[in-house]
C-alpha positions as CSV (number, residue, x, y, z in Angstrom):
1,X,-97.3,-171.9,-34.1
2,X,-99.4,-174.6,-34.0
3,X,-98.6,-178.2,-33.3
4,X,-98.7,-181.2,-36.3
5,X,-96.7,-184.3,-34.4
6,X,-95.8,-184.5,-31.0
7,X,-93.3,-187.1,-31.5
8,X,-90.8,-186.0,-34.2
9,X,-87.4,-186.4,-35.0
10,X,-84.9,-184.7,-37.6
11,X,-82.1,-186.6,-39.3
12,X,-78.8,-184.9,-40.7
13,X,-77.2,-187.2,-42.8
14,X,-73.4,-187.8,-43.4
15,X,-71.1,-190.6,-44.7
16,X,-70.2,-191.6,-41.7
17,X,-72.7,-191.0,-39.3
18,X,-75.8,-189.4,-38.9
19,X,-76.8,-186.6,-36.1
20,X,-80.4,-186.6,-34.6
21,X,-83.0,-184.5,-32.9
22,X,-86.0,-185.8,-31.3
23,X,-88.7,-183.1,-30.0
24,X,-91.0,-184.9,-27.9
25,X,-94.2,-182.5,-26.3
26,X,-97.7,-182.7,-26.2
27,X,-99.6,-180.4,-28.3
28,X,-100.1,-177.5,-26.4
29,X,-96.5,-176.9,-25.2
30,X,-93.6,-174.4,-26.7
31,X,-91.2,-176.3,-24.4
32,X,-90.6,-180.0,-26.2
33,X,-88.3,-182.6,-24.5
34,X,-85.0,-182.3,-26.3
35,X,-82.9,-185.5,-27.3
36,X,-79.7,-185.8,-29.1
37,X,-77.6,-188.0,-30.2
38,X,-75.0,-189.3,-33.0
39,X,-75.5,-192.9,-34.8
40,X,-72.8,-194.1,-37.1
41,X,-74.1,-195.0,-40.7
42,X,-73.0,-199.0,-40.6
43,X,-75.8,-201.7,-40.4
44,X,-75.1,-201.8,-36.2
45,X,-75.3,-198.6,-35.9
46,X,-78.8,-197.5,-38.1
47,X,-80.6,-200.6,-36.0
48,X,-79.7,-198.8,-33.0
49,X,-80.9,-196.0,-34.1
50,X,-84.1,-197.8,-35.5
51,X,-84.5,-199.2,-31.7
52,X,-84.4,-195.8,-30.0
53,X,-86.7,-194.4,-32.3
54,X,-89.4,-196.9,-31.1
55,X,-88.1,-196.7,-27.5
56,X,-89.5,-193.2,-27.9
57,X,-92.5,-193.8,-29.7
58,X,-91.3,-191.7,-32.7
59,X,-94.2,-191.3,-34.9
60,X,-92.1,-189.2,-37.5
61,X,-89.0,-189.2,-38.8
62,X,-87.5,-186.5,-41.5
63,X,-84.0,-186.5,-43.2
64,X,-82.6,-184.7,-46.0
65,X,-81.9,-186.1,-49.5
66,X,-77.5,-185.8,-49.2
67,X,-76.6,-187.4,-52.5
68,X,-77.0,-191.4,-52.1
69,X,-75.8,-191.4,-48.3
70,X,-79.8,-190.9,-47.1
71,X,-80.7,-194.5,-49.0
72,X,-78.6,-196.8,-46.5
73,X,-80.5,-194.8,-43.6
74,X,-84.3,-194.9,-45.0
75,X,-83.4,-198.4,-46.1
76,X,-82.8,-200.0,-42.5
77,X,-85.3,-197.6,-40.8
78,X,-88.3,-198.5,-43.0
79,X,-87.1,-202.2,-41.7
80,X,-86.5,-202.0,-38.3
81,X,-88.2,-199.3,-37.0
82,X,-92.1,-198.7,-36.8
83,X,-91.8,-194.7,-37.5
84,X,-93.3,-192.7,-40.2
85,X,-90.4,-191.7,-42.9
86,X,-89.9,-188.3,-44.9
87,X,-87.7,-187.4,-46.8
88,X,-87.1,-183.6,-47.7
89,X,-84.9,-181.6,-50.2
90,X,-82.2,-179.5,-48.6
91,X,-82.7,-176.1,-50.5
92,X,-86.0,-176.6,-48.6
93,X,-84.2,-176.7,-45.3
94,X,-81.1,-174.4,-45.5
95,X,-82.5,-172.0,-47.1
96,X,-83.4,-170.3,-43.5
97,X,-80.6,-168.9,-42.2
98,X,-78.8,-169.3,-38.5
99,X,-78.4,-173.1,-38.9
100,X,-74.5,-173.8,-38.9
101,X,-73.3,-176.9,-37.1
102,X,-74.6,-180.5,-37.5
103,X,-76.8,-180.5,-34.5
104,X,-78.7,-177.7,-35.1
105,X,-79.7,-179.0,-38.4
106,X,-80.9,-181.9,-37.0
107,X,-82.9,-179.7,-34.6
108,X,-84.1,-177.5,-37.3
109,X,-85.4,-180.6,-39.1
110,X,-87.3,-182.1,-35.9
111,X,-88.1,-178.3,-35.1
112,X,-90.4,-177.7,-38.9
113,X,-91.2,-181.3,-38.9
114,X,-93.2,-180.7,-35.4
115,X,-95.3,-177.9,-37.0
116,X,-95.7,-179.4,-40.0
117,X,-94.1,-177.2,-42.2
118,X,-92.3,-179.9,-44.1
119,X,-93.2,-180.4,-47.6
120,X,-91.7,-184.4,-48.1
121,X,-90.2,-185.5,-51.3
122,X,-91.8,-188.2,-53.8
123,X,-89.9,-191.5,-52.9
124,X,-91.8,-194.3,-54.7
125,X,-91.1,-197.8,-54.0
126,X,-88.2,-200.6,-54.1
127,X,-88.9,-201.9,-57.3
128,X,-89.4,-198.4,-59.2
129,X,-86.0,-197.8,-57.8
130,X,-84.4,-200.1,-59.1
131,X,-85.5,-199.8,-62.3
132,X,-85.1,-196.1,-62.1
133,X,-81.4,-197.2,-61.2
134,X,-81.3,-199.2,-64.8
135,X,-83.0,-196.7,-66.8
136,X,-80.4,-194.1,-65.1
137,X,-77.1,-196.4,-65.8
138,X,-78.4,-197.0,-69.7
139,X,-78.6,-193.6,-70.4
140,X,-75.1,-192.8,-68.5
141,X,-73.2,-195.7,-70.6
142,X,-75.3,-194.1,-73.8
143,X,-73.6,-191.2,-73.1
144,X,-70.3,-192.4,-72.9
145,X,-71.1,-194.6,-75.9
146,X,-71.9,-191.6,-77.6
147,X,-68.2,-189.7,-76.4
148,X,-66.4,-192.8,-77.6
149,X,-68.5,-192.8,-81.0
150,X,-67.4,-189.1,-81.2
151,X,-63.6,-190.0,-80.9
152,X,-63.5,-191.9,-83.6
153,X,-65.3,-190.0,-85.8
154,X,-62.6,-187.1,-85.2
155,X,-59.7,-189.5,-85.8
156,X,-61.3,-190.7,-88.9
157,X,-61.8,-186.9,-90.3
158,X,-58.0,-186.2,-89.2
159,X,-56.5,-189.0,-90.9
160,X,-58.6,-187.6,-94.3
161,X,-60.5,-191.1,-94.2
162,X,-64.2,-189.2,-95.3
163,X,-66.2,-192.7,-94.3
164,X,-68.7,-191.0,-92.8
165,X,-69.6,-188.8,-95.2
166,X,-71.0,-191.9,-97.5
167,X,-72.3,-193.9,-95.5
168,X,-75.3,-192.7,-92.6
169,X,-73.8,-194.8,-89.8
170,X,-70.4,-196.1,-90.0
171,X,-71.1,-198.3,-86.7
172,X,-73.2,-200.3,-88.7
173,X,-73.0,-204.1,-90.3
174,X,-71.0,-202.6,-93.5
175,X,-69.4,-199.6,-91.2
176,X,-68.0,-201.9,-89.2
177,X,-66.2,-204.0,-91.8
178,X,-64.9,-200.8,-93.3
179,X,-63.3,-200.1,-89.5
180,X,-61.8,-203.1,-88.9
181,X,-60.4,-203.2,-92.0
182,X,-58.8,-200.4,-91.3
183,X,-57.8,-201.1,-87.5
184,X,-56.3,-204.4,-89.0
185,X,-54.3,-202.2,-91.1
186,X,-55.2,-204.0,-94.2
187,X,-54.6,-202.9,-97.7
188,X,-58.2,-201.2,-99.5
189,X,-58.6,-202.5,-102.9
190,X,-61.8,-202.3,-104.8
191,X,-62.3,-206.1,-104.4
192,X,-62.8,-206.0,-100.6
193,X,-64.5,-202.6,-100.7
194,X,-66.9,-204.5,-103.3
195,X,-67.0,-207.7,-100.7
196,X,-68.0,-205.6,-97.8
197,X,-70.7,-203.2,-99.7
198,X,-74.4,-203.3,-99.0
199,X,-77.3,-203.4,-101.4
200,X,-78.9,-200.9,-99.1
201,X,-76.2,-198.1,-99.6
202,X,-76.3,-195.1,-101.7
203,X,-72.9,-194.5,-102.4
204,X,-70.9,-196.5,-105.0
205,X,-68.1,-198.6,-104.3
206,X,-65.8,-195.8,-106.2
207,X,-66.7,-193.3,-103.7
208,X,-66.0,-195.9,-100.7
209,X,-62.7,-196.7,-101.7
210,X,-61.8,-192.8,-102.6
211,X,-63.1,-192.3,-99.1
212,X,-61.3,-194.9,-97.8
213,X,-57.5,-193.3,-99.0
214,X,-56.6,-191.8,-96.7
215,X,-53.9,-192.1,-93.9
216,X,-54.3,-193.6,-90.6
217,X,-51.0,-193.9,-88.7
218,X,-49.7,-196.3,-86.2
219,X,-51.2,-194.1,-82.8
220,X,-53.9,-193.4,-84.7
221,X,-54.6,-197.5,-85.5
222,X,-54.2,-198.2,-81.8
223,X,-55.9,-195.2,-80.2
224,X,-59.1,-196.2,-82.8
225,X,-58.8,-199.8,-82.0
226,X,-58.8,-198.6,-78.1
227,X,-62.0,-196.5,-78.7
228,X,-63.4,-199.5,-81.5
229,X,-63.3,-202.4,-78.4
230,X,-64.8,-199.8,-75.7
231,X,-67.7,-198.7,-78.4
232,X,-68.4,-202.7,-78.5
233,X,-68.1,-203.2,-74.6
234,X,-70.6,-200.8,-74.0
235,X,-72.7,-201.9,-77.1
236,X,-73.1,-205.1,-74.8
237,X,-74.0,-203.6,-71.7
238,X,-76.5,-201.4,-73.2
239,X,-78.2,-204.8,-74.6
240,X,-77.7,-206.5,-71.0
241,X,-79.8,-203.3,-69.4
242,X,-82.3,-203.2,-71.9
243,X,-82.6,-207.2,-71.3
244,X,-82.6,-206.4,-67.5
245,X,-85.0,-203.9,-67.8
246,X,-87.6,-205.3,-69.6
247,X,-87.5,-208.1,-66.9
248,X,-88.4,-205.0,-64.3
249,X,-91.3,-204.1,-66.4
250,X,-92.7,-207.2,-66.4
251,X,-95.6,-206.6,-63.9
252,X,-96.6,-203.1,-65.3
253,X,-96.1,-204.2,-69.4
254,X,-99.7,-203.3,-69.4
255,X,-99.4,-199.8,-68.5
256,X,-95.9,-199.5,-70.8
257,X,-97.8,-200.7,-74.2
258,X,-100.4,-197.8,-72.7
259,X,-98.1,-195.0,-72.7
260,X,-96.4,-196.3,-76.0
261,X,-99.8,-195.5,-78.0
262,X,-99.2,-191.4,-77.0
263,X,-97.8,-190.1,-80.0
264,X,-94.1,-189.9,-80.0
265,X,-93.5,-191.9,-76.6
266,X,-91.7,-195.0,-77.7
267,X,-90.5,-198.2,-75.7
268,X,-87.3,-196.3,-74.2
269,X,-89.4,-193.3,-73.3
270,X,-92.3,-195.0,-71.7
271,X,-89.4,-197.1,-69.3
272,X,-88.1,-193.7,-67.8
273,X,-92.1,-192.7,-67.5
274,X,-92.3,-195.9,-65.1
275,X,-88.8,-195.4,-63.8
276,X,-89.2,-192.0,-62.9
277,X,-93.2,-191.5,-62.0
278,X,-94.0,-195.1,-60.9
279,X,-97.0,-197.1,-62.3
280,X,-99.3,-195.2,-60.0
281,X,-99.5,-191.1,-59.3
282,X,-101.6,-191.3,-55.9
283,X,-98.4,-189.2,-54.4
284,X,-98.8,-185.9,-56.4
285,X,-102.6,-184.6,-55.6
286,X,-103.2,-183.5,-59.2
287,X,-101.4,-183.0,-62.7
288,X,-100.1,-179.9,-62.3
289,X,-98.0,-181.2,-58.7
290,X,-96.9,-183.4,-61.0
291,X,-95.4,-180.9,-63.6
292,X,-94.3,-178.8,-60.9
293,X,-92.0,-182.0,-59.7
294,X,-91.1,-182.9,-63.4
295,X,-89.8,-179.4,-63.9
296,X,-92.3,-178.8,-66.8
297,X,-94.6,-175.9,-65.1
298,X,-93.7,-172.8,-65.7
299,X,-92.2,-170.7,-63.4
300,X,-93.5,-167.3,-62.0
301,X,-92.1,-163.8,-61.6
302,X,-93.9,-160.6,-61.0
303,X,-93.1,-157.6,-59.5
304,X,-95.4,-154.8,-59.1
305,X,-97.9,-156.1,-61.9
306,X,-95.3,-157.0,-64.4
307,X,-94.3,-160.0,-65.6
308,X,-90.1,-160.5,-65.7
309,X,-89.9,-164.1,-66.6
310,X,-91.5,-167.6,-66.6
311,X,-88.8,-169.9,-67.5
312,X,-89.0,-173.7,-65.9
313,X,-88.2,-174.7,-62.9
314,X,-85.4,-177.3,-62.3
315,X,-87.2,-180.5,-61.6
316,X,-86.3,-184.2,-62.3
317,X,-83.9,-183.9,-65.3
318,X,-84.4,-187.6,-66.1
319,X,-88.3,-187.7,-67.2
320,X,-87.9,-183.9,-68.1
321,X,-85.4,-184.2,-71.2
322,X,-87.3,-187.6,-72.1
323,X,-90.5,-185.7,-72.7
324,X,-88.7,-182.8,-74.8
325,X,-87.3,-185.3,-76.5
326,X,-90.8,-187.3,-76.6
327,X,-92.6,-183.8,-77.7
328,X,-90.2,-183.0,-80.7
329,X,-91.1,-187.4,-82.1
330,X,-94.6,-186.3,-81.8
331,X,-94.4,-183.2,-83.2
332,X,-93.3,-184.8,-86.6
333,X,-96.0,-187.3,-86.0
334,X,-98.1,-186.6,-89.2
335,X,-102.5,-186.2,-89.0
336,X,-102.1,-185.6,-85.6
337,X,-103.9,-183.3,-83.0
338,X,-101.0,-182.9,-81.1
339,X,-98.6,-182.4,-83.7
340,X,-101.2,-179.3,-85.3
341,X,-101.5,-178.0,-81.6
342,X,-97.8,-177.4,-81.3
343,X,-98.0,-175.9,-85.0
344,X,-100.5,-173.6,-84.0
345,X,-98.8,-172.5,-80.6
346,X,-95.1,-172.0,-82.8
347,X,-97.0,-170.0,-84.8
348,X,-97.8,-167.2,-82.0
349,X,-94.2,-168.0,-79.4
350,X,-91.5,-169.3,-80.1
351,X,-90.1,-173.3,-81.3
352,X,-88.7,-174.1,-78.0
353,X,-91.6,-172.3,-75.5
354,X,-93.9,-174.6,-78.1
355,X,-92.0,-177.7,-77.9
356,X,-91.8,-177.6,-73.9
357,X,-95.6,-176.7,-73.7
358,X,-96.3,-180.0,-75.8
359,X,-94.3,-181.8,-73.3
360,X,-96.1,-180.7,-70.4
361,X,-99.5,-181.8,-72.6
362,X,-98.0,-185.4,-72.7
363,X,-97.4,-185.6,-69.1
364,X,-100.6,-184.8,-68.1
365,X,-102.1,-187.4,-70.9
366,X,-99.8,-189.8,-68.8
367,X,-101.2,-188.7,-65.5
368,X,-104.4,-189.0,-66.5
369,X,-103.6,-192.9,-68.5
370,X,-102.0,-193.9,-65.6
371,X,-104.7,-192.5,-63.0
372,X,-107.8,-194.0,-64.7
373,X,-106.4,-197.4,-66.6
374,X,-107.6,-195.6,-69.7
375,X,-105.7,-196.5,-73.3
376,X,-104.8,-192.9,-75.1
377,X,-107.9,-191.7,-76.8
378,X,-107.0,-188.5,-79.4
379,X,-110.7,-187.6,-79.8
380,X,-111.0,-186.7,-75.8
381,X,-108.0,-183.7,-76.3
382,X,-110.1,-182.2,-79.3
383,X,-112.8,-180.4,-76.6
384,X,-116.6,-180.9,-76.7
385,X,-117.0,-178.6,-79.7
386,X,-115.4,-181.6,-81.6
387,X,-117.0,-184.3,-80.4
388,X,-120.4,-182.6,-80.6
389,X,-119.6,-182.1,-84.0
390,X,-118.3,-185.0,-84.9
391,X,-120.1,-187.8,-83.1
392,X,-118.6,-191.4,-82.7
């Protein structure tokens, strides 16, 4: 097989230390020199590492992506040490068999990485990171804001109080009132119902206080209070991200108020785009390498001229369930070309298949925005048939 680097070296990653290969042979032997050793993961320990790297005159270095332990190690090596850095996916790796112990991983790392049969993984730079870290933690907490939210609505519905079913959002200015009320464990008369009601709601202020009779015991006053202070706790985080986020974006607010003119990509959305992707796309050769990393290509399986399935691959599930969500806003965008092209595609497959091939439209409008500068132009996704037809 032939020969890509003649300096290489394969890093297995672990908590607490790190084994590594280094295959070093010139081009045109079978036979490389064979070094191994063990590094511990603390600061001392990658610099040493880092300094017999260069003592060698590594020119590659390739490690797997173990859960968060790889970041420590690419972090002090792309300081210290002069060596190129990879980074691979471990399905990639251990998907060949005969590979058991520590060691031999390592070696079977440096041993593809010397013929160049390692396909690296997109790792964009420190700032994207951390705002990829931000966009990640915001929609974590919304989740658990979302679990507490759903806890209260169930305590609400078992102690017969039917708030939510006048009013849209009980977390909001007037909802609130109406919970404290009760966590406070204040009589409801019609007088406070009437001081706490909003112009802006539908229901009347006889419904409210029916809805409001209900009974809410003593657990079920502190367990809602418990879940009341969390749902506000997290409110203010969620504001301190978006705050802190926005402060990230501050260089590439250009390219966000871009991205927000696609049809259904809003402020949050277009974040995760820059989070995820980056605000350049030089790393994945064309569109489609980028769907294929999003998880938005569809997948391929034949057997003897038949076609069993194409569901999606896996992909990054961060940008991927933005854009589904991102695809269902824009199909309800109204006088749309997008929005009729998902009609028309529903109306030979099915909602979901159409819904997930509109995704996979937007990202490559946003691989094409954020390749040439250009600002989101509707009348370039209608074809030459259109614009012949209807000149500017």
């Amino acid at each position: 097989m032939d020969v890509a680097h003649t300096h290489v070296c394969g890093i297995d990653v672990h908590k607490k230390s790190v084994s590594v290969c280094l295959l070093i042979g010139v081009f045109d032997t079978n036979r490389p020199k064979k070094l191994q050793k063990p590094f511990d993961t603390t600061v001392a320990g990658l610099k040493q590492l880092a300094e017999w790297l260069d003592d060698h005159e590594i020119e590659l270095t390739v490690m797997e992506s173990t859960g968060q332990y790889w970041r420590p190690v690419w972090t002090v090596l792309a300081q210290h040490s002069s060596t190129t850095l990879r980074l691979v996916n471990p399905q990639h790796i251990k998907s060949i068999p005969g590979r058991k112990t520590d060691i031999k991983d390592a070696q079977w790392i440096a041993e593809l990485s010397r013929c160049g049969l390692i396909r690296p993984s997109y790792v964009p730079d420190i700032k994207t990171i951390e705002l990829r870290e931000s966009t990640r933690l915001k929609k974590r907490i919304t989740q658990h804001q979302t679990v507490v939210k759903n806890e209260i609505h169930n305590i609400l519905e078992r102690s017969n109080i039917k708030l939510a079913s006048f009013i849209n959002d009980i977390f909001g200015v007037a909802g609130s009132k109406f919970i404290e009320l009760l966590m406070n464990g204040e009589v409801v008369t019609m007088e406070k119902v009437q001081s706490i009601m909003s112009k802006r709601m539908k229901a009347s202020s006889e419904e409210i206080y029916e809805s409001l009779q209900g009974i809410l015991s003593m657990n079920d006053r502190m367990l809602i209070s418990i879940q009341y202070h969390l749902y506000e706790v997290y409110q203010e985080e969620i504001a301190s991200l978006e705050a802190q986020i926005q402060h990230q974006m501050i260089v590439d607010q250009e390219l966000h108020d871009r991205l927000m003119e696609i049809p259904g990509i809003g402020a949050g959305t277009a974040a995760v785009i820059l989070a995820e992707i980056g605000n350049n796309v030089d790393s994945f050769e064309s569109e489609m390498a980028l769907a294929s990393w999003t998880g938005l290509c569809p997948g391929s399986y034949e057997s003897g001229g038949k076609t069993y399935g194409s569901r999606t691959t896996r992909g990054n599930p961060h940008i991927k369930s933005a854009l589904a969500q991102s695809a269902i806003t824009a199909k309800k965008c109204k006088d749309t070309y997008l929005s009729a092209w998902c009609y028309r595609l529903q109306s030979r497959t099915s909602k979901a298949k159409a819904n997930i091939a509109l995704a996979h439209k937007l990202l490559r409008i946003i691989y094409q925005m954020i390749k040439t500068g250009d600002h989101f132009d509707e009348r370039k996704l209608k074809g030459w048939r259109f614009q012949r037809n209807h000149p500017a």
